[in-house]
N, C-alpha and C positions, 0 to 999 in steps of 0.2 A: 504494500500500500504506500503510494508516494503521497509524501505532502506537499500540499499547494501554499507556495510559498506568494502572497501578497505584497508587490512591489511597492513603494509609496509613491506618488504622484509629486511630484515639487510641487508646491502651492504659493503662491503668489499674491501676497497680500497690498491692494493698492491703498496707497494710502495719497490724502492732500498734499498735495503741492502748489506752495505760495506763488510758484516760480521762480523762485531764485535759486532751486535746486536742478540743476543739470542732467542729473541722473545720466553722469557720466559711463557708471556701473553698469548699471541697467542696459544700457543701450547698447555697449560692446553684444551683453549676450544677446542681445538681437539683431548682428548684424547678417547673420542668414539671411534674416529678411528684408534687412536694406539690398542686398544683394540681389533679391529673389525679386520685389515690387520693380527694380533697375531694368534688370535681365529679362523680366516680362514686356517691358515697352522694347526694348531693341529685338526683341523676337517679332511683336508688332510690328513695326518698322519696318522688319525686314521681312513680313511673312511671304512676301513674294519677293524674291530671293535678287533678282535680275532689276526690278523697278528701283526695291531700298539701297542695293549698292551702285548704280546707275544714278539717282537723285544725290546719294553721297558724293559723289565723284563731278556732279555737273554744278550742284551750287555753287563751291568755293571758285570754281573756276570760271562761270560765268557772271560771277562778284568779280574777278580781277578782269577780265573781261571789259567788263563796262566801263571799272577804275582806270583801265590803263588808257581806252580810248579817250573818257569824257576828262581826268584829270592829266594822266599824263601827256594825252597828245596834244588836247585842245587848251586845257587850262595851263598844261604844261608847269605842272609842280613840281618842285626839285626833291630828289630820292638819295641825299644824300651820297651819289656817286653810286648808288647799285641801279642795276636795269629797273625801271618801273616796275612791269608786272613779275618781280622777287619783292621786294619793296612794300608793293599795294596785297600780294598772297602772305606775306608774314603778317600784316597789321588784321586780314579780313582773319588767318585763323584763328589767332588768338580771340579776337572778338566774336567771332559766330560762335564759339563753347561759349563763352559769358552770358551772350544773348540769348542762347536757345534756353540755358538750365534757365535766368531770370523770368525767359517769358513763358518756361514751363510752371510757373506758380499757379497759373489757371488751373491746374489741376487738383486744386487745394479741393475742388467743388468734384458734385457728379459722384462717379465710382470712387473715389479716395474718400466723399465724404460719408458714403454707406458703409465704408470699410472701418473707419475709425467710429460710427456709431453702433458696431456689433461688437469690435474686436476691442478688447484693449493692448497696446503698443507705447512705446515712447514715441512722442510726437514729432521728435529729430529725425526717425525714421523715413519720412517722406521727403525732406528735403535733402537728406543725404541723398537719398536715391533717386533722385531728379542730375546727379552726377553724373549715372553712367551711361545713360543712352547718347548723349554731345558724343563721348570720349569717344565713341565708336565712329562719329564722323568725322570728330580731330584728327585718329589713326590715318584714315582714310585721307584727309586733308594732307598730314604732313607726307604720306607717301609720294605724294602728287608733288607738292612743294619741293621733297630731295629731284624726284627725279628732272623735275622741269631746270633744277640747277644743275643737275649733269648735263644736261642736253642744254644748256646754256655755257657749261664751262665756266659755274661759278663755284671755287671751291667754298667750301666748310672754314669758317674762323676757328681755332682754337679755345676759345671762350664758348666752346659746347661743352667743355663738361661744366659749365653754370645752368646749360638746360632744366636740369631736375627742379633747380631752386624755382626758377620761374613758371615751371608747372604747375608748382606746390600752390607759389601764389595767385595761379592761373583759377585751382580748384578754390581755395579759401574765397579769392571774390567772388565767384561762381555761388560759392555757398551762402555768403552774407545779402548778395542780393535777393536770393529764393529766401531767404528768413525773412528781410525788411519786407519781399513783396506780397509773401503769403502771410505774415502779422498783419498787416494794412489792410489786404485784401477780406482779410476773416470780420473783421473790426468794421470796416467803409465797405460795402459792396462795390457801392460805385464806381470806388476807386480805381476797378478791373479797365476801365476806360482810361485810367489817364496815366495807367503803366507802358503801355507804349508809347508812348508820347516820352516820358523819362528815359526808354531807353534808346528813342529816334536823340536826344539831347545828348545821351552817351555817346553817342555816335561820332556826331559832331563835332564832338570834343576830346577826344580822345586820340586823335593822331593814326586813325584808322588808316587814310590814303592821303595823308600828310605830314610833312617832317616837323619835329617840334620846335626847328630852327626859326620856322614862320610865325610862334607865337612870339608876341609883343613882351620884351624883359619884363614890363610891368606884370604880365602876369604868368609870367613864367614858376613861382614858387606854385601857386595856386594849380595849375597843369599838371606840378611834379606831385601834389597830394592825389591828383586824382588814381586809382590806385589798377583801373583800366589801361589806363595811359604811360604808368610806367611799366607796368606788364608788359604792354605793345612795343613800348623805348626799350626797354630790357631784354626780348624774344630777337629783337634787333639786332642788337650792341650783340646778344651769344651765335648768332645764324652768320653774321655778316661781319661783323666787327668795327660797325660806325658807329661814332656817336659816342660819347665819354662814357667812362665806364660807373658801372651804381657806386654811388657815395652817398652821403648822408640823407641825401632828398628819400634815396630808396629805404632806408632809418626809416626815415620818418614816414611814410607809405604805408610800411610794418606795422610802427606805432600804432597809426589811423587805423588800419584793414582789422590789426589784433581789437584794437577798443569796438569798431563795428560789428564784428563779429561776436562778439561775446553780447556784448548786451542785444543785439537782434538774438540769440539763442536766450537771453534772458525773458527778454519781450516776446517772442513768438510760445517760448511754454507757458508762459504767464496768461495768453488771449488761447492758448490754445485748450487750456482745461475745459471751457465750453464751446470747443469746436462742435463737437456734434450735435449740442442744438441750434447754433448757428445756420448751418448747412444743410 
């Protein structure tokens, strides 16, 4: 006669949260499922296997595309000494990952918001995992970027093993935006309207298909906080090797991005405890 041995179940006691608690703990052990919610939109994406890698492969380069004819031919903006469309495809990659995770915030609603009214989860979950479906057309993005500079015969600067650094900072703003946009957006509905709009302003200021030489001294400090913009000065300076190398302004970038970052994850668990009646 065997005995039936009775396993225990982990139980999981929720308890209030002011929001100033991060429940940094907690969230590690559910990073399966930041992985898993991520991994499910890039299956999406790519369910038809030839379209989603086909639209990967056509936006960034129909972005330079346009850059290279409408500013660098017509407008004729100076590229720092590298060929324009190397130049205008560094500034578009970095910024279409920023753009896409931010204006992935939309998803705060809909299915994500029946998901977090059944389940309980850490609320970080969602916006971490607004990361990984971009990365998949960043990959794709910088394949295209090396090879087009082989077949241009533009070498690699040495200032590539800084790449990593700037990825890092690539993901953290990525992340701090989907916090500010999905707090705001939980809180203002409205607001879902005038987030594009903020990040058409990112755009434009940011040094996406423009050298930062062309900003006016006076407000050249003010340029170097934006933390977009030295992401894009930065992807630069490590790909190509123009442009001064990061010094204190990129300090101070850090500073900003780290304070941003933290109190947007303060602020978004804080609105976030009654997401689900919200939504």
């Amino acid at each position: 006669m065997t005995a039936v041995q009775n396993e225990e179940q982990p139980t999981t006691i929720i308890e209030s949260n002011n929001g100033f608690n991060l429940q940094l703990k907690e969230l590690w052990e559910y990073r399966e499922l930041v992985f898993f919610l991520g991994w499910k939109d890039v299956l999406s994406r790519y369910s038809q296997l030839y379209v989603g890698i086909t639209w990967a492969f056509i936006q960034p380069v129909f972005s330079v595309v346009v850059l290279t004819i409408v500013m660098g031919r017509l407008a004729k903006l100076p590229s720092d000494g590298v060929p324009y469309p190397l130049f205008a495809f560094a500034g578009t990659l970095c910024w279409q990952y920023i753009s896409t995770v931010s204006m992935s915030a939309h998803s705060i609603g809909g299915a994500s918001g029946k998901l977090m009214s059944k389940v309980y989860f850490p609320r970080l979950v969602f916006p971490l995992s607004l990361l990984i479906p971009p990365a998949v057309d960043f990959i794709s993005g910088l394949s295209i970027f090396m090879l087009l500079m082989l077949v241009m015969g533009y070498s690699i600067s040495s200032n590539i093993i800084w790449l990593p650094l700037f990825m890092l900072l690539g993901l953290i703003t990525a992340f701090t935006f989907a916090l500010w946009f999905m707090a705001l957006s939980i809180s203002f509905r409205d607001l879902k309207q005038v987030i594009p709009l903020i990040i058409q302003l990112l755009y434009m200021t940011s040094g996406v298909f423009y050298s930062n030489k062309l900003v006016p001294e006076k407000f050249q400090l003010l340029y170097d906080m934006n933390p977009v913009a030295s992401i894009i000065q930065g992807f630069r300076w490590v790909v190509f090797g123009t442009g001064h190398p990061p010094g204190w302004h990129l300090g101070l970038c850090i500073a900003i991005l780290f304070v941003a970052m933290v109190s947007g994850m303060l602020v978004y668990n804080r609105i976030a405890k009654s997401i689900a009646d919200i939504i």
